[in-house]
N, C-alpha and C positions, 0 to 999 in steps of 0.2 A: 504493500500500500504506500502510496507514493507522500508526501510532506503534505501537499496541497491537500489530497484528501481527509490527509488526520485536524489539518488546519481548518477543514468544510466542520464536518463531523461534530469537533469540540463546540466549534464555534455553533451549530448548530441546539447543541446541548443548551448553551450558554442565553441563546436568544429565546427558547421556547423556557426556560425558565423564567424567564423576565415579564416576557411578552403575552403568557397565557393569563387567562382569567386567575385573580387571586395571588399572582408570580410575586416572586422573589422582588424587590424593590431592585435591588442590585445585587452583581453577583463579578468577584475577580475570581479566575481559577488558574492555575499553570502546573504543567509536569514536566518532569525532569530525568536525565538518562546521567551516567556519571561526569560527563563533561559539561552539562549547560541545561539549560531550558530550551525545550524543543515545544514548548507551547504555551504562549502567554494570550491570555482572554479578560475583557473584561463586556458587562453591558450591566444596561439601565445606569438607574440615578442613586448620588449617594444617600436623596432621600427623600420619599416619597411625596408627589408633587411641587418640589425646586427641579426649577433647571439647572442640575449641578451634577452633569455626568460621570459615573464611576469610571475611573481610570486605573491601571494595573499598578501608581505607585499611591492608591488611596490606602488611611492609614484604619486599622481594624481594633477593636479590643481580640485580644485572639484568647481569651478565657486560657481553659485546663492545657490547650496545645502550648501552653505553657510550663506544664509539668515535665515535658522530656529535659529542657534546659536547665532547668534546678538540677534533675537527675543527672546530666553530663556533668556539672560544679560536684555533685556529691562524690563522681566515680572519678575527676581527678584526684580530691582525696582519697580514696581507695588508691590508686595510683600509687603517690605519693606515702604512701603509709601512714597516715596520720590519721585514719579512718580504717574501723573493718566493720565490716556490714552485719555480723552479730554482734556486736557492740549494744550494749542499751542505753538508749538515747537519753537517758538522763546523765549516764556520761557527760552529754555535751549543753545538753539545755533541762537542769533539772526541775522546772515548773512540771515537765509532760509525767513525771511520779504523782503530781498530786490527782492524776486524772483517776477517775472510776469505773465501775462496769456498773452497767443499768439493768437491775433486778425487777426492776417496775414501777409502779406509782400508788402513792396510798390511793383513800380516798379522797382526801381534798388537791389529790393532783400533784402531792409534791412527789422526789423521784426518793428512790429506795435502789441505793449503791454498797457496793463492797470491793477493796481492794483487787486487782488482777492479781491470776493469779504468778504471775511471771512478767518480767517489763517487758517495756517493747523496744523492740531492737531497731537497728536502722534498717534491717533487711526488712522488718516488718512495716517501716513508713514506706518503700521502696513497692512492696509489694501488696501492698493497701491491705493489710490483714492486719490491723493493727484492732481493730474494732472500734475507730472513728470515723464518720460518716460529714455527710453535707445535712443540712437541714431541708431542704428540696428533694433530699431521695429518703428520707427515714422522719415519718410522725413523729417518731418517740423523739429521737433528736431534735425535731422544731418544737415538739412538749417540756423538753428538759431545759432549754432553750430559754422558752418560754416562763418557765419557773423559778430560772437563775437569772435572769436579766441578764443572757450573753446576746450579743450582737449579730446580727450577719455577718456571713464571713466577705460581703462586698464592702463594707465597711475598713475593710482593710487593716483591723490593726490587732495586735497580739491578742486580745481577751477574746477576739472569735472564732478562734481555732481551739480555747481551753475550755473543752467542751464532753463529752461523756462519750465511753466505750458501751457498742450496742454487743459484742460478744468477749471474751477473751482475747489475746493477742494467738494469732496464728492460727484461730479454729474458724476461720470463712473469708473469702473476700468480700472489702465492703470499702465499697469508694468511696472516701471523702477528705479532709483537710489533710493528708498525709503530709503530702509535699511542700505544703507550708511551712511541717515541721521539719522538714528536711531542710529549708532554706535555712533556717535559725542555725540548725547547726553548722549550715557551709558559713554563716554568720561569725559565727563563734569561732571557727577554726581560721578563717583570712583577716578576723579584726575589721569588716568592709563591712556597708551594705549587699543585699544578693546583688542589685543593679550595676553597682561598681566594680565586684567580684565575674559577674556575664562579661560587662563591658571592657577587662581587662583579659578573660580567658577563652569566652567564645568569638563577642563580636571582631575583636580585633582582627583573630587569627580567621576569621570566616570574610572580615569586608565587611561586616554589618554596619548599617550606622542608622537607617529610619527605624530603630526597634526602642525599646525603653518601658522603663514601670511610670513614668513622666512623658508627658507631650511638648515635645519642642515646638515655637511655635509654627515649625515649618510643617512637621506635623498634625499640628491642630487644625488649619487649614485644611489639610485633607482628609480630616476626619470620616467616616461613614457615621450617620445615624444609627443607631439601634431602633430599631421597630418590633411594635406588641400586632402579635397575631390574638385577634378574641376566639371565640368560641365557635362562630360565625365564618372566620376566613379572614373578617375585616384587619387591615393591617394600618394603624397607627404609629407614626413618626414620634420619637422620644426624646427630641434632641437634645432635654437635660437631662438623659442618663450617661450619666459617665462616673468610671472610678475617680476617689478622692485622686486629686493632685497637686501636689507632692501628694502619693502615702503616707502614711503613719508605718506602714511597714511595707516593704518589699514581697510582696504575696508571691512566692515560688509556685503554687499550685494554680495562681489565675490571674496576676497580674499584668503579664505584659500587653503593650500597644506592639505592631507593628505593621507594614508592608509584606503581601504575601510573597512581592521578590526575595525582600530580606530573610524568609523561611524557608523558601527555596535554600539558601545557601547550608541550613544547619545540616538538612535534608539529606542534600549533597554529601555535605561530612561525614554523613553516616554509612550512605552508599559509597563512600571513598576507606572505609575504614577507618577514619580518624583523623583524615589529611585534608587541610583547607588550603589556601591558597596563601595564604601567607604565616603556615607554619601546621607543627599536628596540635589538635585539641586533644585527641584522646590514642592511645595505642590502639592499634590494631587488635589485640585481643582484651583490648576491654570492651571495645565495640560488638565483640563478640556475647562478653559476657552481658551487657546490658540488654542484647536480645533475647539473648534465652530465656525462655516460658518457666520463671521460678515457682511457678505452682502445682504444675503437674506432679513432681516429685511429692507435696504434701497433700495430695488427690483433691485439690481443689480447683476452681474452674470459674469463667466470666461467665456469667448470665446476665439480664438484662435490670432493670431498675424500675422501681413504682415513684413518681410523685407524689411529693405530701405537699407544692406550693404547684399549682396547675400553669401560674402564668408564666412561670422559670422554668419547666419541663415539662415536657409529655411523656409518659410512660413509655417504654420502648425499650429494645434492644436489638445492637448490631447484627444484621445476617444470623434470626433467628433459626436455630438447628444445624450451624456450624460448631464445632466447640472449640471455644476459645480461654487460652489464657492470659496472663501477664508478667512482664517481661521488668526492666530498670528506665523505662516508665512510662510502658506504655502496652497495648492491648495487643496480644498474636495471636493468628487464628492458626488453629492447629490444622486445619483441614483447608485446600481452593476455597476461596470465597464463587460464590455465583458470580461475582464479579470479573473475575480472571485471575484476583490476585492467588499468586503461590500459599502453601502451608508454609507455615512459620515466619510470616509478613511481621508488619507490622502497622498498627494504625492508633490513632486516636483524635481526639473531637473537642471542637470550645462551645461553651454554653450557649453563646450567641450566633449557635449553625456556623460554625468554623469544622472544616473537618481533613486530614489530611491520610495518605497514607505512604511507608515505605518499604519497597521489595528489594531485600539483598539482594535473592538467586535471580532477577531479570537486570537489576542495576537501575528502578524504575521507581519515582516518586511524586505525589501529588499534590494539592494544598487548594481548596475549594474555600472560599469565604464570604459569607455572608453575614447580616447583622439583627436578624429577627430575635425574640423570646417569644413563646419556650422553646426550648431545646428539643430537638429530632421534630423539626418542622416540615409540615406534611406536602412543600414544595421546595427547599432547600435540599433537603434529606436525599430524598428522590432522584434530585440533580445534581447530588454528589456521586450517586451509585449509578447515575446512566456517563458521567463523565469517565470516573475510572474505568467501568465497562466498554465505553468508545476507545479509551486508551488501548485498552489491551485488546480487543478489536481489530484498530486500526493500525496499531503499530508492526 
């Protein structure tokens, strides 16, 4: 299949996402082979009725696709030895000792906790088996929440990550504030902020520069809106949602802004081994080890997630009846996706329909980005899986 046609194809994808009844407001996408971007798309507006076309260097909240970057900062300490991944984490940040496991609720609602019974290690924030959760995927967490006066975790700052274990450390996966607490300790260990700590060990060595937990204002400028999908389909423009800025903290698990060129590049790194353009991030075989499916060994397994806040997520799960796990810090599907991708990929997703995936065994990477809530949006979603599907199609 020749460039031109892959070029038709995506772009195709890209238009009828837009342009159909209920579409996507706007939508950047591009994929990647290990040398370069072989397909850069953008359409529509960055927000819904302005005349203010999306363009391929419009700048994103890119939510949880924020989590693999923390994860690369935690595995140069791994590297470097100043970190091992059974370690427990109050080693490094001892507030996460005073956290509990949640037994239940009396009667008047308050929560009924008991010590864990084993800390939780770094491989455990690493591998979300920690038994901390989001408030958007777990009642009992927006109930405990609720009880404690803890914050949202968009609020960005340390009190809303110290928050309650819904099991033990190690007995289930269960997505949520991990990665934050990962960030603390790359914290802890470089004496930086995470931003300053990225901007010194990935962006440099990658080229990056429209990325950041802050919006420069060249940035801001090209902000995308974030837009609420109701009940109905109807899609409302947001334009005062945005995270604090400055932070209050460096949010590893969902903070960053960027360009989905500029993620293109980490992408790259990953499908190069380790190697950017202006030096290595990571060795060759740590890059190895961060793929590896760390759950399989403790027979546990990704499934999909329920809402407890409807307008931040919809119920769902990734290529439901594939089986999947997770990896240093992000989701592999153990088996072909329908989509083309190989076993043992990798992928994962921002709250605001950001979604990306990477193929070692093809050398093959993607990064789809849009800016609605809730999450696994019922024409974003869609036209992320007919994208990588043309990819591997067309190429």
């Amino acid at each position: 299949m020749t460039q031109t046609h892959l070029q038709e194809a995506l772009d195709a994808v890209l238009a009828q996402t837009t342009q159909r009844h209920g579409g996507a407001p706007g939508v950047v996408a591009m994929a990647t082979d290990r040398d370069g971007n072989f397909y850069e798309g953008a359409a529509g507006s960055r927000e819904l009725g302005q005349d203010r076309p999306i363009t391929t260097d419009s700048v994103f909240a890119i939510f949880s696709t924020t989590k693999a970057l923390t994860g690369t900062c935690a595995m140069q300490l791994v590297e470097e030895g100043r970190i091992r991944l059974d370690d427990p984490v109050g080693k490094y940040v001892p507030e996460i000792d005073q956290l509990q496991v949640l037994e239940g609720f009396d009667a008047s609602g308050q929560p009924l906790t008991r010590a864990p019974r084993r800390p939780i290690t770094i491989n455990d924030l690493m591998l979300h088996t920690s038994g901390l959760c989001y408030e958007f995927f777990s009642a009992d967490d927006l109930k405990y929440r609720g009880a404690k006066g803890i914050p949202t975790v968009v609020t960005c700052n340390f009190d809303s990550i110290r928050t309650v274990l819904l099991h033990e450390p190690g007995a289930a996966w269960t997505y949520g504030v991990n990665i934050d607490w990962l960030g603390r300790i790359v914290e802890q260990q470089r004496g930086q902020r995470l931003g300053a700590v990225m901007a010194e060990r990935i962006f440099g060595p990658l080229g990056m520069k429209d990325i950041g937990f802050g919006l420069s204002d060249s940035m801001r400028s090209r902000r995308v809106t974030i837009h609420d999908r109701a009940a109905d389909g109807r899609l409302t423009p947001l334009p005062d949602l945005v995270l604090p800025d400055p932070p209050p903290m460096d949010m590893g698990g969902h903070g960053l802004y960027a360009t989905v060129g500029e993620y293109m590049k980490f992408i790259r790194m990953l499908l190069n081994q380790g190697a950017g353009p202006n030096g290595r991030v990571l060795k060759a075989e740590t890059v190895d080890a961060m793929c590896r499916d760390g759950l399989s060994a403790m027979g546990l397994s990704v499934g999909g997630w329920t809402t407890s806040i409807p307008s931040l997520s919809n119920t769902g799960e990734f290529f439901a009846g594939t089986p999947k796990g997770w990896a240093y810090t992000f989701m592999t599907n153990r088996e072909r996706t329908p989509s083309g991708r190989p076993a043992h990929s990798l992928m994962w997703a921002g709250l605001a329909n950001c979604f990306y995936w990477i193929d070692r065994t093809t050398g093959i990477g993607g990064y789809w980005a849009t800016q609605i809530l809730p999450f696994q949006d019922a024409v974003s979603y869609p036209g992320f899986v007919e994208f990588e599907s043309a990819v591997y199609h067309h190429r």
